[in-house]
N, C-alpha and C positions, 0 to 999 in steps of 0.2 A: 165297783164304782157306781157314780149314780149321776144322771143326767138331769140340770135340772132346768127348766125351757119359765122363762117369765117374758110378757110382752107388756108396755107402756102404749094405750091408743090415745091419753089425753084425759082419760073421765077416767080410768081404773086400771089396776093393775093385776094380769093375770096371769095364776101358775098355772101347770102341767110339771105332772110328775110325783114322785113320792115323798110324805115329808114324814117316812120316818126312812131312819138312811142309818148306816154302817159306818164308823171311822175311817176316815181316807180318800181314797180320790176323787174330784169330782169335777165333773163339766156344765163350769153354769152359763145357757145361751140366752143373750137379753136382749129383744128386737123392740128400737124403738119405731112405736106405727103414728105416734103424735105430731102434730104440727110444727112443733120444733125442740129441742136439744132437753139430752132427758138424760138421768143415769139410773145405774143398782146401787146399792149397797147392801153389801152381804155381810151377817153383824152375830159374832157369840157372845151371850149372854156370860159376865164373868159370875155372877152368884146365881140362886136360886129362884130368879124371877122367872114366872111364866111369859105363854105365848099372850094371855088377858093380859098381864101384865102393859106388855107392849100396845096393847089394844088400847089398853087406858091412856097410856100414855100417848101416843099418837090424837086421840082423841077425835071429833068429827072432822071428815076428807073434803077435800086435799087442808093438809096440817101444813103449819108454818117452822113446826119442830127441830129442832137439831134430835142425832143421837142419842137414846139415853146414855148418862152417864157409867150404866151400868154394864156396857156393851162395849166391845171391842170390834174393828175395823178391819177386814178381813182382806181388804185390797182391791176390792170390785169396783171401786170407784173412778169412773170415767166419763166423760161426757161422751153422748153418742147421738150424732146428729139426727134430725129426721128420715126417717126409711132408712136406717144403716142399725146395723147388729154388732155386737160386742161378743166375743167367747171368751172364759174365764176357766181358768184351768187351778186345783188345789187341793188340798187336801181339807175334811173338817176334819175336828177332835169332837169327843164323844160331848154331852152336853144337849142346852136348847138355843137355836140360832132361830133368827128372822130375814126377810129379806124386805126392800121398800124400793119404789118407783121414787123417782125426783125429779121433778119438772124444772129448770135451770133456769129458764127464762121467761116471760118479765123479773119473775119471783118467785126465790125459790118454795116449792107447793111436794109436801111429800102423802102418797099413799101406800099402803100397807097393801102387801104382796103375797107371804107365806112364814108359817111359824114350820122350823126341822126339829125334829126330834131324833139325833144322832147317838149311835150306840155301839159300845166295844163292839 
């Protein structure tokens, strides 16, 4: 299994941990430290688009973005108030996933967090 620790302080978004990772379980912790209501989104890639890929797309921070359309929702989606933590429990499948901070209020404002690279 693989532990994966993302923090939201308002200006960026930060991992810890490994982003090449195994098929299956895994523990993702996501402390918001920002001023007010933030979430994750933990997202696999359904075709062959890279971690650049996402790069591009998100484009210069904080993005007004939705999801690519190329990307699947993986259920980490939750508002989480300020100075409060989220645990996220799941499995990945093998594949390239991303992860993104999202700032909820005034507007929603999204930054780019970690690119996985998950393997049989």
């Amino acid at each position: 299994g693989g532990e994966l620790h993302l923090t939201f302080d308002g200006e960026s978004c930060i991992f810890e941990g490994r982003t090449l990772l195994k098929a299956g379980p895994v523990t993702l912790h996501f402390t918001n430290e920002s001023g007010g209501p933030a979430a994750v989104n933990l997202l696999k890639h359904e075709g062959d688009e890279t971690i650049q890929d996402v790069l591009d797309f998100i484009g210069e921070e904080p993005s007004r973005k939705v999801r690519p359309s190329w990307t699947i929702e993986l259920g980490t989606w939750e508002v989480v108030e300020s100075g409060e933590s989220l645990q996220w429990e799941g499995d990945l499948e093998p594949g390239i996933h991303h992860m993104v901070c999202n700032s909820t209020f005034p507007i929603h404002r999204v930054w780019f967090g970690t690119g996985l690279t998950v393997e049989e």
